[in-house]
C-alpha positions in Angstrom: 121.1 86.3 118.2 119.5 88.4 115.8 120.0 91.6 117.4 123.5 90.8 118.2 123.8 90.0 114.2 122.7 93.5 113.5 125.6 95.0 115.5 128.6 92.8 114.3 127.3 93.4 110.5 126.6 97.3 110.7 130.3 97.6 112.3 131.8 96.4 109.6 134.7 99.0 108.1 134.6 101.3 111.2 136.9 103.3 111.6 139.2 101.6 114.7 140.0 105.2 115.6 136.0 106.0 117.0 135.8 103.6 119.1 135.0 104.2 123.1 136.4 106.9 124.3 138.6 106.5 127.3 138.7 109.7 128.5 136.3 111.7 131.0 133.7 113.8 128.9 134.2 117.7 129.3 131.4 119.7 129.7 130.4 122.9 127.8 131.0 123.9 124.0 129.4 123.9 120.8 128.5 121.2 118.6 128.3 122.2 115.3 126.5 118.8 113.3 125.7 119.3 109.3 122.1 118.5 107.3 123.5 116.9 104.6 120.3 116.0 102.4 119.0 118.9 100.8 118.6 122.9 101.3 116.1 122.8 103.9 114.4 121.0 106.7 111.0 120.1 105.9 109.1 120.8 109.0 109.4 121.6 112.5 106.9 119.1 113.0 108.6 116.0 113.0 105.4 113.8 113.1 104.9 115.1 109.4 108.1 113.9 107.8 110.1 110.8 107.1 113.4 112.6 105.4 116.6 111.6 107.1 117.5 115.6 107.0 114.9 116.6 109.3 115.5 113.5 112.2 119.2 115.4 112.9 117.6 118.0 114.5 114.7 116.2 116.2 117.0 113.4 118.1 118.1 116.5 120.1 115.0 118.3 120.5 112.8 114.9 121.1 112.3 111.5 122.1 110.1 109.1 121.5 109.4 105.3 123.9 112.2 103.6 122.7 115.9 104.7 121.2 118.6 103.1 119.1 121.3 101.5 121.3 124.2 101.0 118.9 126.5 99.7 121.5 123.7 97.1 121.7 122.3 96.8 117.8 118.8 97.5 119.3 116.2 99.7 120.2 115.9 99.7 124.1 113.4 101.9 126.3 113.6 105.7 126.4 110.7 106.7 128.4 109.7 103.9 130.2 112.0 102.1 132.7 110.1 99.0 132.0 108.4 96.9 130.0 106.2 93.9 131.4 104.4 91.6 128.3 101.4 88.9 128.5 99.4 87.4 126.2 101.7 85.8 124.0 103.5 88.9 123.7 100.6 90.8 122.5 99.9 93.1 125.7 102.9 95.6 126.7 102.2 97.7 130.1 104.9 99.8 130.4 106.3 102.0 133.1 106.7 105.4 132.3 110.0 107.4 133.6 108.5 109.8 136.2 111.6 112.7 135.4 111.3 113.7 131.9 110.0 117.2 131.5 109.3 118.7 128.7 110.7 122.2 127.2 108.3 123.9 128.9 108.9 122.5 132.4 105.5 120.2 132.4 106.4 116.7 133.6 105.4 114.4 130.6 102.7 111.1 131.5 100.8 108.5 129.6 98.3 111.7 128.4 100.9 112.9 126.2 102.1 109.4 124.4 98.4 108.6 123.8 97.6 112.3 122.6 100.5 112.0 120.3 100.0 108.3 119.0 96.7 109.1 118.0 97.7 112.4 116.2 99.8 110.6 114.1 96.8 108.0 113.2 94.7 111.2 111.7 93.9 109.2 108.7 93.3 113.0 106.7 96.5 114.6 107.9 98.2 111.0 106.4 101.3 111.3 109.0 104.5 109.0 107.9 104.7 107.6 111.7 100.9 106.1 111.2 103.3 103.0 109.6 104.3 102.8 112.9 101.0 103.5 115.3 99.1 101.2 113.2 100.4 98.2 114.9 98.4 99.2 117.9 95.1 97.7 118.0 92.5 100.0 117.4 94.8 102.8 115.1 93.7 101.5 112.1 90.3 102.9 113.3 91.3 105.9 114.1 93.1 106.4 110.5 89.9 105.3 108.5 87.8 107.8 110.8 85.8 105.0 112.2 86.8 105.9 115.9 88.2 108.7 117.9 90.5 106.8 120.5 93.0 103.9 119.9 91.5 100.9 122.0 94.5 99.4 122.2 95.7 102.5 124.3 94.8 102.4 128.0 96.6 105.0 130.9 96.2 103.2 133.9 97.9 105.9 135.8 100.0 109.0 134.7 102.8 107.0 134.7 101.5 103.0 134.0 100.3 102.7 130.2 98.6 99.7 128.5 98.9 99.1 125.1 97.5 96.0 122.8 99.1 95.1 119.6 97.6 93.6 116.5 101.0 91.4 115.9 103.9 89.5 117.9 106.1 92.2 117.4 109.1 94.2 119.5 107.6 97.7 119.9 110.8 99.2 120.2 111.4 98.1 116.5 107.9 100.4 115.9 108.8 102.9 118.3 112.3 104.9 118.4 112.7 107.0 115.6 111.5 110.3 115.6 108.2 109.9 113.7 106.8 108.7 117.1 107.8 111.6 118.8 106.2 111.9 122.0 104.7 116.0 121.8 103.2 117.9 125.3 99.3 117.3 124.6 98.7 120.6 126.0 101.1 122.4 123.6 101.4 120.2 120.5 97.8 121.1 118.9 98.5 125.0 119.2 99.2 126.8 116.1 102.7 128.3 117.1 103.6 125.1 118.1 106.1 124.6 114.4 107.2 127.8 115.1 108.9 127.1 118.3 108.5 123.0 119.0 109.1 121.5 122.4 110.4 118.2 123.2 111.5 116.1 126.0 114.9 115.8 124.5 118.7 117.2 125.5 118.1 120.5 123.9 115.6 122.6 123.4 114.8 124.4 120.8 116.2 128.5 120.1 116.4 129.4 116.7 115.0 127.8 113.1 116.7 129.9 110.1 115.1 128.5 107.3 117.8 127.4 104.6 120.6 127.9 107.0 120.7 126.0 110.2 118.4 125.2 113.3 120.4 126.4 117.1 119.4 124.4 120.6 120.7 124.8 123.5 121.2 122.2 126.8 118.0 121.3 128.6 118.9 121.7 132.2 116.2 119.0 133.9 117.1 116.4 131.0 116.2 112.9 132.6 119.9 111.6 132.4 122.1 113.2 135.3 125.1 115.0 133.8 123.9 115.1 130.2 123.7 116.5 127.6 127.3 117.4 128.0 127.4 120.6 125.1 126.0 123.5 125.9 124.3 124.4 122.2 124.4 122.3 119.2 124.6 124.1 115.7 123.0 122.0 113.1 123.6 123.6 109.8 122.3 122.7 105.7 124.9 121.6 103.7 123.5 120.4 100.8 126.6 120.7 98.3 129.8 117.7 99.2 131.7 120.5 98.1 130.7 123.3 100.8 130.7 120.6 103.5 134.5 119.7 102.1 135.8 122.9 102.4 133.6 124.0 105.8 135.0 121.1 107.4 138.5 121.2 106.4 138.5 125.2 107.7 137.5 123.3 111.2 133.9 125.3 110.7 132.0 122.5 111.0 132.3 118.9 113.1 130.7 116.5 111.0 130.7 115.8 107.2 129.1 113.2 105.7 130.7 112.6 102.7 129.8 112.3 99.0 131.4 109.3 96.6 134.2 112.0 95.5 135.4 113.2 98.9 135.5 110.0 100.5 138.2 108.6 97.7 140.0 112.3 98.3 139.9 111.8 102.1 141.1 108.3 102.0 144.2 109.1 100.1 144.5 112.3 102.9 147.3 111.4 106.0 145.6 114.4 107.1 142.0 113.5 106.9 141.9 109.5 106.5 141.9 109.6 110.6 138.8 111.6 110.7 136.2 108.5 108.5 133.6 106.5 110.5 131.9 104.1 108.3 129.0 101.9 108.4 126.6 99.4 106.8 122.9 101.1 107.3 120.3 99.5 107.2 119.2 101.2 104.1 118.2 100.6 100.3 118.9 103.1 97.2 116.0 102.5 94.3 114.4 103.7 91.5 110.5 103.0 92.5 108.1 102.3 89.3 104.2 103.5 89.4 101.7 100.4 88.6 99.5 103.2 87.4 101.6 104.0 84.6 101.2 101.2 82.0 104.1 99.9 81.4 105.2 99.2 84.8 102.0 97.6 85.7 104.0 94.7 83.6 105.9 92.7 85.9 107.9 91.5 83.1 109.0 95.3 82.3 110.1 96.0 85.6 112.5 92.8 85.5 113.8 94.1 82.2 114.4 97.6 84.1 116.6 95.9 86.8 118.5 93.2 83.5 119.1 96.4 81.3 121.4 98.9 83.9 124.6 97.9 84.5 124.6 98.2 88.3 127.8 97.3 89.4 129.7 99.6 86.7 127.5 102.6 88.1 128.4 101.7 92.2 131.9 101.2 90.7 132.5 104.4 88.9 129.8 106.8 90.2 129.4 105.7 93.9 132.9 104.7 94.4 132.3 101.7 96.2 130.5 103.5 98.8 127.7 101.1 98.3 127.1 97.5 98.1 124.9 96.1 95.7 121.2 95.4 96.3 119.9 92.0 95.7 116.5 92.1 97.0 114.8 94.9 99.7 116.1 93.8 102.5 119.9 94.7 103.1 123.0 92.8 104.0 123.1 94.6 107.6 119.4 92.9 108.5 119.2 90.4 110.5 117.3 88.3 107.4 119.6 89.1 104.8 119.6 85.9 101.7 123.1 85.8 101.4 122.0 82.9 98.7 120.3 85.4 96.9 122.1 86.8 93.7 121.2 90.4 91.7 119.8 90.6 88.7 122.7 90.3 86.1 123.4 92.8 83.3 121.5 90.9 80.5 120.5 93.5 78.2 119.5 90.8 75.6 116.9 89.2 78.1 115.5 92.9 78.6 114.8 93.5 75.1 113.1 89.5 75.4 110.6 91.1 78.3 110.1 94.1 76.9 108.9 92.5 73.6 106.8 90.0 75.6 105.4 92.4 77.4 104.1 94.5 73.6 106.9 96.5 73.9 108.9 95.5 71.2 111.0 99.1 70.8 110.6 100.2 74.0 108.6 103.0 75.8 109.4 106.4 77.5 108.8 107.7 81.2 110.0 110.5 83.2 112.0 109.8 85.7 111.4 112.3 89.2 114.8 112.8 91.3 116.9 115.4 93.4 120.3 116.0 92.8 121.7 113.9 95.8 125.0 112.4 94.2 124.7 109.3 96.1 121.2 108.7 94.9 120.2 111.1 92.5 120.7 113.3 89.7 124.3 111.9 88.4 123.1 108.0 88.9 119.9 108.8 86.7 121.9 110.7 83.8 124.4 107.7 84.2 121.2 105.1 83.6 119.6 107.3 80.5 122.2 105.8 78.0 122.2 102.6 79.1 118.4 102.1 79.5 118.4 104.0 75.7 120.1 100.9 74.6 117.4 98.4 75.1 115.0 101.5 73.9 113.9 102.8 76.8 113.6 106.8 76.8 114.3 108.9 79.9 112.6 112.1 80.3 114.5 113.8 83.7 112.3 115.7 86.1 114.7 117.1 88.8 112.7 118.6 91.9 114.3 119.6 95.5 115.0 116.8 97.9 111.8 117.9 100.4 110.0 118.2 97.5 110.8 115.0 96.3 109.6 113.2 99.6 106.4 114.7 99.2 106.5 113.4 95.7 106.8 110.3 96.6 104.3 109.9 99.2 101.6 111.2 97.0 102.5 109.4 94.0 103.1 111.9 91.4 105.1 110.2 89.4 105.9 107.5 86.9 109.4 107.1 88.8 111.4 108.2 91.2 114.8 107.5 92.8 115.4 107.5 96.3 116.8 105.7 99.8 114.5 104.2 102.6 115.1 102.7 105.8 114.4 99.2 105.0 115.7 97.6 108.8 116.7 97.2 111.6 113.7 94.9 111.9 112.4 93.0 108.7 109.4 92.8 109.5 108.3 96.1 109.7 110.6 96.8 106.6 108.6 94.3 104.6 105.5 95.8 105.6 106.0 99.0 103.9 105.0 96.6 100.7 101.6 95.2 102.2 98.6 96.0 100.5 97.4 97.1 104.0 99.7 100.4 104.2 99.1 103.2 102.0 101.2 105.0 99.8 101.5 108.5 102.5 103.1 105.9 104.9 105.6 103.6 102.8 104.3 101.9 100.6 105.7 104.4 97.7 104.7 102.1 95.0 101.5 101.0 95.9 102.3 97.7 96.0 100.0 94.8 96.6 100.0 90.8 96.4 98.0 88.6 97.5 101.0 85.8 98.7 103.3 89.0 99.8 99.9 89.8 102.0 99.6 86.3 103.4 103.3 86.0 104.3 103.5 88.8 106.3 100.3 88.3 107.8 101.1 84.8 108.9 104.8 86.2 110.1 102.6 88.5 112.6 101.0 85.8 114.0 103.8 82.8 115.1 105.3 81.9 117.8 108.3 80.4 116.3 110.8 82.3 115.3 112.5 80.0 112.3 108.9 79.8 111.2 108.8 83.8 111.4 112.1 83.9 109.5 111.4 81.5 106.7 108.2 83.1 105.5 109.7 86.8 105.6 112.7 85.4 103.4 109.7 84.2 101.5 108.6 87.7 101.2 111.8 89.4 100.1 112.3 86.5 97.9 109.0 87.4 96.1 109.5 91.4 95.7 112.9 90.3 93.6 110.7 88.1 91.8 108.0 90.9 91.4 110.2 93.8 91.1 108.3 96.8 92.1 111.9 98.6 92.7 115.3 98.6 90.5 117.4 97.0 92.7 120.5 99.7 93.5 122.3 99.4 96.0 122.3 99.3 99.7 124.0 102.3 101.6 127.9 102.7 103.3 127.2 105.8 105.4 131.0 107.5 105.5 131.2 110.8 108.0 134.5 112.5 108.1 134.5 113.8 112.5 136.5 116.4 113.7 139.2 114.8 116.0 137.8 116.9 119.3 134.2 115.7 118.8 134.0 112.5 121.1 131.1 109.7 121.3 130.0 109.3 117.9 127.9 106.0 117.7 128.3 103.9 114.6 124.5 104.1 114.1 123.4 101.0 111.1 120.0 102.9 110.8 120.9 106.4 110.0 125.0 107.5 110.4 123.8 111.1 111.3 121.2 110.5 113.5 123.1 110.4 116.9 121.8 109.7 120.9 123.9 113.8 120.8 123.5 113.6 124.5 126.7 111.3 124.4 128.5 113.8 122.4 130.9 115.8 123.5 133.8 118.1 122.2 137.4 118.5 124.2 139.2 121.9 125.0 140.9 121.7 120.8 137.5 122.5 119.6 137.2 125.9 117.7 134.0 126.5 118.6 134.3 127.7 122.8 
């Protein structure tokens, strides 16, 4: 029921016109997919970063054990064709596929996945996916340098693999996006490895032109007969709504995601309104708040952050409704969602009441890190600045680069920062990003901890019952609005304007652009031969 849940809510406003295609897939082409968060990739190393940008890319050049089924609303297994579970669901042995082959021809076995889960656990390399690995017994001791193999990690053959977690848990929640990459052990420690990755995924690798685009092109013994069905996929960086505008509607480009101002001009197009897929992600837009800056060690400060901004007059007139309002950290498309749960109102009277409780009676300054995202970033913080100078709060506005900004905010240099997170599909894991337990390098961005927050999630990990599980993770979220590390935003509508011979886009809740691009194909209209 829950899973199902997930795929009713994230459909909701799709675009009737994406739906299954009826007709036969035709092979060959080009498909030419945008980066649409920033000027450049971060890494050819996928393991190292958790930006949205970089995960385009790597869904065609890897894969990881699991991979989101949108048809479905779930994650379902990838490289295993099964998945057999004892000890009150604690003990997974799974059955590797025997056909996957990596880039380089070399058949892939349980070597690689434990080689590459315990990469990610280097505890002095801090990798984003350790979130992820930790829940493996035995990672945590890898991380802290207390052990040099996960325990809970056992190949019984090349192809059988064991492996113990520390909670009753669905891997496949831990395990399918591209952070858990599964690398070639033999290849993946070699220094020339960024400069020309391999993967077990569609395409492989050909060209990385840094600033302009990243070219792959089909991988012949790819495990699923017939597929990929493109013969090279073009993924170029398109920062700027505006270039993306005009590239796509000069039929240069096949996907657009688009910014606040092009999806009220495409809606209003007869010529372009066909083209929008929309969808509820599973995401949340914030402004995070260091505890190690004074005043925002004060809980009572924080609150009057989230009662002094006007939210909904900044979704209205900045985002253009491509948004819907946050309540609490968990979103309206998880599973968990309070719907009883209501924002914090625009009550700039009851800020100025914390803020002088607090022994800040006219207020305080901070500076305020962001990028220039228009969703997310620069034009939402200058919209904020007057309104939070009203209750006499001063904004100083340190704009970095969006990959700069995510390395920002996993070292925490900062005072504050705006940005988006994947906070689903599964709650759980989303809720963990705020226990004491993960670090800041993994997701916990504002180093948040709680004793009760703690104890919730710990006891969640632990039940059998599932309406025992639910009520103390609604618990949880409850008590982060109550504790308000975060301003409260908004929670994402991903909109992508698609080019009407590009077939098989999935409405995907937990990231729009990051499609299964083996499914994709593009008919004999497309420009690009």
């Amino acid at each position: 029921m829950m899973l199902k849940r997930i795929a009713i809510v994230a459909g909701l406003g799709l675009a009737l016109s994406v739906m299954a295609e009826a007709q036969t897939p035709h092979r060959g082409g080009t498909i030419r997919m945008t980066a649409p968060y920033g000027s450049s990739f971060t890494s050819m190393d996928i393991h190292t970063t958790q930006r949205a940008q970089d995960e385009i890319y790597a869904k065609a050049l890897h894969r990881s054990l699991y991979i989101w089924n949108s048809a479905e609303g779930r994650p379902v297994l990838e490289l295993a064709k099964e998945d057999t579970v004892s000890d009150g669901g604690l003990v997974h042995i799974f059955k590797l596929r025997d056909d996957a082959y990596f880039h380089n021809g070399r058949k892939m076995t349980a070597d690689d996945i434990i080689w590459s889960y315990t990469r990610i656990m280097d505890g002095s390399k801090a990798y984003p996916g350790a979130r992820f690995v930790r829940i493996i017994e035995g990672a945590a001791a890898v991380e802290k340098g207390q052990a040099k193999e996960i325990s809970g990690l056992r190949k019984i053959d090349d192809f059988t693999l064991e492996m113990k977690l520390t909670e009753k848990v669905d891997p496949g929640f831990y395990f399918f996006t591209a952070l858990t990459s599964i690398y070639p052990a033999d290849e993946g420690a070699k220094e020339d490895f960024i400069q020309h990755p391999i993967g077990l995924g569609p395409f492989k690798f050909v060209e990385h032109v840094p600033g302009s685009r990243i070219v792959l092109e089909r991988w012949d013994r790819f495990y699923k007969p017939g597929k990929p069905y493109a013969d090279r996929l073009i993924v170029s960086i398109m920062g700027e709504a505006a270039a993306r505008d005009v590239a796509f509607r000069n039929k240069e480009i096949d996907t657009s995601v688009l910014g606040p101002a092009q999806y009220v001009a495409y809606q209003a197009d007869p010529d372009l309104k066909g083209t929008i897929v929309e969808v509820a992600e599973v995401f949340t837009r914030y402004m995070g708040m260091n505890p190690a800056f004074k005043p925002f060690a004060d809980k009572r400060v924080r609150q009057a952050i989230n009662y002094a901004i006007d939210t909904d007059l900044i979704i209205n007139k900045l985002v253009k409704g491509k948004a819907y309002r946050a309540t609490s950290w968990l979103p309206l498309t998880s599973p968990l969602y309070d719907k009883t749960m209501k924002p914090y109102a625009y009550d700039p009277a009851k800020a100025k009441q914390l803020l002088a409780d607090a022994g800040y009676p006219t207020g305080f300054e901070f500076e305020w890190t962001t990028s220039q995202n228009e969703s997310w970033g620069l034009p939402i913080v200058t919209a904020v600045i007057p309104i939070l100078d009203k209750v006499g709060i001063k904004v100083k506005v340190k704009q970095v680069e969006t990959a700069v900004l995510a390395e920002v905010v996993r070292t925490g240099d900062y005072q504050a920062f705006i940005y988006s997170q994947a906070t689903g599909p599964d709650p759980q894991a989303a809720l963990k990003c705020f226990h004491s337990s993960t670090p800041p390098s993994a997701c916990n961005y504002m180093s948040f901890k709680n004793a009760d927050f703690d104890k919730l999630l710990d006891e969640a990990g632990q039940t059998d019952d599932s309406a025992k599980r639910t009520e103390l993770l609604q618990k949880a979220n409850a008590l982060l609005y109550d504790e308000a590390p975060i301003w409260f935003f908004n929670y994402n509508k991903a909109v992508m304007a698609v080019q009407p011979w590009l077939k098989g886009i999935q409405l995907n809740p937990t990231e729009l652009t990051h499609q299964n691009v083996e499914e994709l194909w593009v008919d004999e209209t497309s420009p690009a031969k």
